[in-house]
C-alpha positions as CSV (number, residue, x, y, z in Angstrom):
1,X,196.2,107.0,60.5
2,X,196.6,103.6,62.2
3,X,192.7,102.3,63.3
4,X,192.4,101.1,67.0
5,X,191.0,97.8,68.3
6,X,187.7,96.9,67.1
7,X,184.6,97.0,69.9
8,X,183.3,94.1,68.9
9,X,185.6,90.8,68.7
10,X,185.5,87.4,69.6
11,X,186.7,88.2,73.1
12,X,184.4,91.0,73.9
13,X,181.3,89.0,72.3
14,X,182.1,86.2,74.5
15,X,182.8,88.3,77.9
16,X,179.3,89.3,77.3
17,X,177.6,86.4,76.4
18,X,179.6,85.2,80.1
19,X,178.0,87.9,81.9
20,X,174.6,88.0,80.1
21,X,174.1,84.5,81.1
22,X,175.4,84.5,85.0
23,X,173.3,87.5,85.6
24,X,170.5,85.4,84.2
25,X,171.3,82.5,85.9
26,X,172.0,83.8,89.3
27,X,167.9,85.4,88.6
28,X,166.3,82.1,88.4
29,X,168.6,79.9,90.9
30,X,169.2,82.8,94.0
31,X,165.3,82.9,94.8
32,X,166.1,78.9,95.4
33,X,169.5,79.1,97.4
34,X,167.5,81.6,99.4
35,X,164.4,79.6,99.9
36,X,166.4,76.8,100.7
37,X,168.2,78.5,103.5
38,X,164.5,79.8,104.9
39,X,163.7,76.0,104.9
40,X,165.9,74.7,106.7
41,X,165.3,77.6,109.5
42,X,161.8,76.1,109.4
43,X,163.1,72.6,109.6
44,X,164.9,73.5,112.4
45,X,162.5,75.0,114.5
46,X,159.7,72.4,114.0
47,X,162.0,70.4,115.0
48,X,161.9,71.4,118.8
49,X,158.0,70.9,118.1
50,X,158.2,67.7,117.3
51,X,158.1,66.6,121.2
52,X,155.6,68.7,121.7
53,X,153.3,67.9,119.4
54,X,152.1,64.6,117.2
55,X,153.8,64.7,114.0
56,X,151.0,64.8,112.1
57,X,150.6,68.3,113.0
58,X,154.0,69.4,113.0
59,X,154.0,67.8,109.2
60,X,150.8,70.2,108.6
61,X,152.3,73.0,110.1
62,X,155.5,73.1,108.4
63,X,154.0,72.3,105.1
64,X,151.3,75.0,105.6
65,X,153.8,77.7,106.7
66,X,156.2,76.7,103.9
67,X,153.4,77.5,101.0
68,X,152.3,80.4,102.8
69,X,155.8,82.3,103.5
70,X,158.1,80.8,101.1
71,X,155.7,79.9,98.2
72,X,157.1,76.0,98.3
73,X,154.8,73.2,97.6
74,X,155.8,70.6,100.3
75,X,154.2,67.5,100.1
76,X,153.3,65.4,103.1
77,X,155.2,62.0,102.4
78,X,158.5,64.0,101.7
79,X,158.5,65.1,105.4
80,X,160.0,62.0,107.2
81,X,160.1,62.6,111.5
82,X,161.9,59.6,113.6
83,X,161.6,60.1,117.4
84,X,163.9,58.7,120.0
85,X,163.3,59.1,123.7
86,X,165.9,62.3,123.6
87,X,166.4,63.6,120.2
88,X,164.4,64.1,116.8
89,X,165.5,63.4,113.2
90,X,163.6,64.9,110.5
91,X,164.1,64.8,106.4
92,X,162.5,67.2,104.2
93,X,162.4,66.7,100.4
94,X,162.3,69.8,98.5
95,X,161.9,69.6,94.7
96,X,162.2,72.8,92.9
97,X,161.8,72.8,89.1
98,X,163.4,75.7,87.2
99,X,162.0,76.6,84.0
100,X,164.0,78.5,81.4
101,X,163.2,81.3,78.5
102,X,162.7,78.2,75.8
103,X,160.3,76.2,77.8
104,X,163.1,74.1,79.2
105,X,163.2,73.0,83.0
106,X,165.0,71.3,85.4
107,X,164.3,69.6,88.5
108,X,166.6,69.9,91.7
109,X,165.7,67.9,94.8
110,X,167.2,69.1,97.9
111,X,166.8,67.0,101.0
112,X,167.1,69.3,104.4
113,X,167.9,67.1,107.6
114,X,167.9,68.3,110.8
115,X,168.9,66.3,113.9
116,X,167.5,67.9,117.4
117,X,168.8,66.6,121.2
118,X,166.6,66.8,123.9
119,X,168.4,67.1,127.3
């Protein structure tokens, strides 16, 4: 009686090992993508505040509502607001550190710009 394919081989080890790890690595870096994309909503619409309000307070705001809704630690020299007489240009630096299962992170830094016209 001739014996089949073995389960495990080198193949099928390492197709699981593949998958093991991008289902571990899309858990730790898809809350970030996501937060990211929540961020620069918030950029966005703080933006149209901006001539509203002095920037001190729209740098409070956002930084206050980021911690509060999203869980990101903002810090106020990493929000940068120019004004010209009809638009707004704002920078926010966003730096996420991922930690892994062996104590090892990594630090990302995203920078969010948004440029807002004023007719």
């Amino acid at each position: 009686m001739a014996k089949g394919p073995s389960r495990w081989n080198v193949v099928s080890v390492t197709l699981y090992l593949i998958v093991i790890s991008s289902v571990y690595l899309s858990y730790k870096y898809i809350p970030i993508v996501w937060k990211k994309s929540q961020l620069e909503n918030m950029v966005k619409e703080y933006s149209y505040g901006v001539n509203r309000n002095p920037e001190e307070y729209v740098r409070n705001a956002l930084i206050e509502r980021a911690e509060n809704e999203l869980e990101i630690k903002l810090e106020l020299e990493d929000i940068f607001i120019e004004k010209f007489p009809d638009r707004v240009r704002m920078k926010v630096i966003w730096r996420p550190v991922v930690v892994f299962l062996l104590g090892q992170s990594i630090a990302h830094e995203f920078e969010i710009k948004q440029s807002t016209v004023f007719y």
